[in-house]
N, C-alpha and C positions, 0 to 999 in steps of 0.2 A: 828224447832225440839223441842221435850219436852225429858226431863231427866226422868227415871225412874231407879229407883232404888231395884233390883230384886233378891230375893232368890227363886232358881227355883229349888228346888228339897227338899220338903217336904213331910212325912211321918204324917198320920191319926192314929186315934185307929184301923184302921184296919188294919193297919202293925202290925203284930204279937209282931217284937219287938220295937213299938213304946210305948211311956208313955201313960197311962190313962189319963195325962193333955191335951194328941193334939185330941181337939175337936175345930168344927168350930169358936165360938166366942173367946176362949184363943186364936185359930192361927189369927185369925184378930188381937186380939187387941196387940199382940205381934209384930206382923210384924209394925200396925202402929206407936206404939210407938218405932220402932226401922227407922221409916221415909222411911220402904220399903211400896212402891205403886206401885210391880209386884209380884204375886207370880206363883206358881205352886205346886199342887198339885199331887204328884207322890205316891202312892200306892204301895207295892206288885203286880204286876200282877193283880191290881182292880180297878177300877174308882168308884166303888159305893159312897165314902163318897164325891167326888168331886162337885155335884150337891149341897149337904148341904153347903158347905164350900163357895162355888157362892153365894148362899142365906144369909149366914149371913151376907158375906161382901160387899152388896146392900146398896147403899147410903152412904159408907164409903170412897170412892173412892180409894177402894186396886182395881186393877184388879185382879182374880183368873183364869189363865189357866187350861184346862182341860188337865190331862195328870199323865201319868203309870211310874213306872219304871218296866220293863221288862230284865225278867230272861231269856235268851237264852240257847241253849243248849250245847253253849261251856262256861257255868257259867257265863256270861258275863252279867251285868248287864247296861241297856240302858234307859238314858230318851227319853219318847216318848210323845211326847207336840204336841199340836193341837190348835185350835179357837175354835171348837164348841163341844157339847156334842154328838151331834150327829156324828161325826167324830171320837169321841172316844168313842162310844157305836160299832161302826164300827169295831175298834180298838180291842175290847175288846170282839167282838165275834170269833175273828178269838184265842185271848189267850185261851178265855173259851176251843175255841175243840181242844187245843192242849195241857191245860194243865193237870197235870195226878190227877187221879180223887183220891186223899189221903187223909184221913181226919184229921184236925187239930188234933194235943193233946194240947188242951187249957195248961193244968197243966207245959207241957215243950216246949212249941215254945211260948205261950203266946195266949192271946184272940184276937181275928180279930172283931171287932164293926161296925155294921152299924149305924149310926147316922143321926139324923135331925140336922136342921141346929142351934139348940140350944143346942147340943149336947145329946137330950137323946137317949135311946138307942131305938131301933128299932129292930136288931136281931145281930146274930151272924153269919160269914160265915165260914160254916163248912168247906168245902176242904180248906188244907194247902194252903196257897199263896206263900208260900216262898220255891218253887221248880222250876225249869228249864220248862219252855215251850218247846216246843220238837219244834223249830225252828232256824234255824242259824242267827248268826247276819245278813249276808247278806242276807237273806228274809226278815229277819224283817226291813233294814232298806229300801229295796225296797217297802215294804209293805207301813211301814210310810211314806213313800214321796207318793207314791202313793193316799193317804190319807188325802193328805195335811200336814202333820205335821213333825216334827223334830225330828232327828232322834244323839241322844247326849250319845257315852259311858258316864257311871258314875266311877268318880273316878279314875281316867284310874293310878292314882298313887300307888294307896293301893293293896296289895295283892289279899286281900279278893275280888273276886267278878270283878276283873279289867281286861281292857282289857290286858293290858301290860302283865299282870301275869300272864292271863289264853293263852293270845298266841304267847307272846313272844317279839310283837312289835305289830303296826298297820297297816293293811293290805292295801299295797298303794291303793290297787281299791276300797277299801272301801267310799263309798260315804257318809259319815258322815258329818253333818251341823257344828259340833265341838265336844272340847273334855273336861268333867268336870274334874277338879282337886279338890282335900280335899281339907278341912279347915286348914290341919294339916302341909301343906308345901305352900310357897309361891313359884309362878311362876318364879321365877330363879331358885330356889332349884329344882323344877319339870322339869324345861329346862336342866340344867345342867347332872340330872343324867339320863333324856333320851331327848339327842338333837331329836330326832325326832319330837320330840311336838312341836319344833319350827316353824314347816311347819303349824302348823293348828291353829283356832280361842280356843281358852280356857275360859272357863268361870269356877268359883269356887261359890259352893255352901255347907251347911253345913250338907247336908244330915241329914236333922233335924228330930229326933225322940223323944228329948225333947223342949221345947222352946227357954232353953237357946243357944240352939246351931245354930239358926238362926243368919246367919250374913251380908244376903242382899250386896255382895259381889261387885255386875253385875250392872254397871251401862252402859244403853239403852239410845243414844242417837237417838227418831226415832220420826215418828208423830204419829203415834198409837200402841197401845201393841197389835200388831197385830204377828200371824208367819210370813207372808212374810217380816214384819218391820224388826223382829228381827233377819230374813235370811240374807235380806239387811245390818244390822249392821254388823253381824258375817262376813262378808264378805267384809264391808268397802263399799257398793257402797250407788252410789247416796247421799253421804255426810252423810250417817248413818253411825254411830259406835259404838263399846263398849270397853268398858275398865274394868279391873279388881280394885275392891279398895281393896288397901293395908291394910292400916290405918284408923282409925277413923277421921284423917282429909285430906280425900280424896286426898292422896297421893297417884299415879297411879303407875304400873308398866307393862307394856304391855312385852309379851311374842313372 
């Protein structure tokens, strides 16, 4: 087995309210000097800048997943992780027809960036990103498996955007791969005030919109940064697994 060490839910310049710092080569070299060599690349509702972000971290040995976070129509916001781009070019046509056709106001939601893989700029994309898909969580996450890929509420702790908050608990039929928690509570704090979570695999990421808030949390114990590897871990079989890091020296606390 190899250890990877993974922040999987990162925000580009074209999340509206990401920093102008998250361009492809600042998120490489941040991630490496913070000794993460898994990431994922989550958008608004976009994959476009995901293909740049691949490319700059070519011969760095980051691995970059391709993958959305996804606005639902009951505000519920969901990682949606894949293997390949074309899996989430797939992905990303079925958001494009459903999401509603608005046009950003650069001046108050912020500017949305296309970028190369050296960060220049390329265009802007005009429809808002940061609106509701007109899909239920369970489509979508039947969609994503379908698809091959993972299917991860975000943040399921926080008000904003979570699933807890938008529907009150989590819906046992729900076939979700697992469940992100913030930066901002650790995994007893999150178990405690909703024993629920203790049924499911949890992974905590920093929902990172500036640099500094990557914190490569998820440590993957698997043989390849693959999705099925990291289904397998989520799930404990075949000797895969993960664990949440607490601390800076790799003091675990499983949930």
């Amino acid at each position: 087995m190899q250890e990877y060490t993974a922040e999987l839910h990162i925000h580009t310049v074209l999340s509206p309210c990401a920093e102008i710092e998250m361009i492809p080569p600042l998120i490489i070299q941040e991630a490496l000097e913070r000794g993460i060599n898994l990431i994922a690349i989550t958008d608004h509702n976009s994959s476009a800048n995901v293909e740049a972000v691949q490319k700059a971290a070519s011969g760095s040995g980051l691995v970059v997943l391709p993958g959305m976070e996804t606005q639902t129509q009951e505000e519920v916001h969901v990682l949606c992780l894949f293997d390949t781009l074309d899996q989430l070019q797939a992905w990303q046509e079925v958001v494009d027809q459903r999401l509603p056709a608005i046009p950003n106001q650069a001046d108050h939601f912020g500017e949305q960036f296309v970028v190369d893989a050296s960060g220049e700029y390329i265009r802007s994309e005009g429809r808002l990103l940061i609106n509701s898909v007109q899909i239920s969580i369970d489509e979508l996450v039947m969609q994503v498996h379908q698809l091959g890929g993972l299917a991860i509420p975000a943040h399921v702790d926080r008000q904003a955007f979570g699933l807890i908050a938008n529907l009150g608990f989590v819906p046992p039929e729900l076939e979700v791969d697992a469940l992100e928690i913030s930066r901002f509570h650790s995994p007893e704090q999150v178990c405690q005030k909703f024993p629920q979570l203790k049924s499911y695999p949890l992974i905590q990421d920093g929902d990172v919109h500036l640099l500094e808030d990557m914190i490569g949390a998820n440590l993957f114990w698997i043989q390849a940064p693959t999705i099925a590897e990291i289904r397998m871990a989520l799930r404990k079989e075949a000797g895969r697994f993960c664990q949440i890091r607490t601390d800076s020296i790799k003091i675990f606390q499983q949930c």
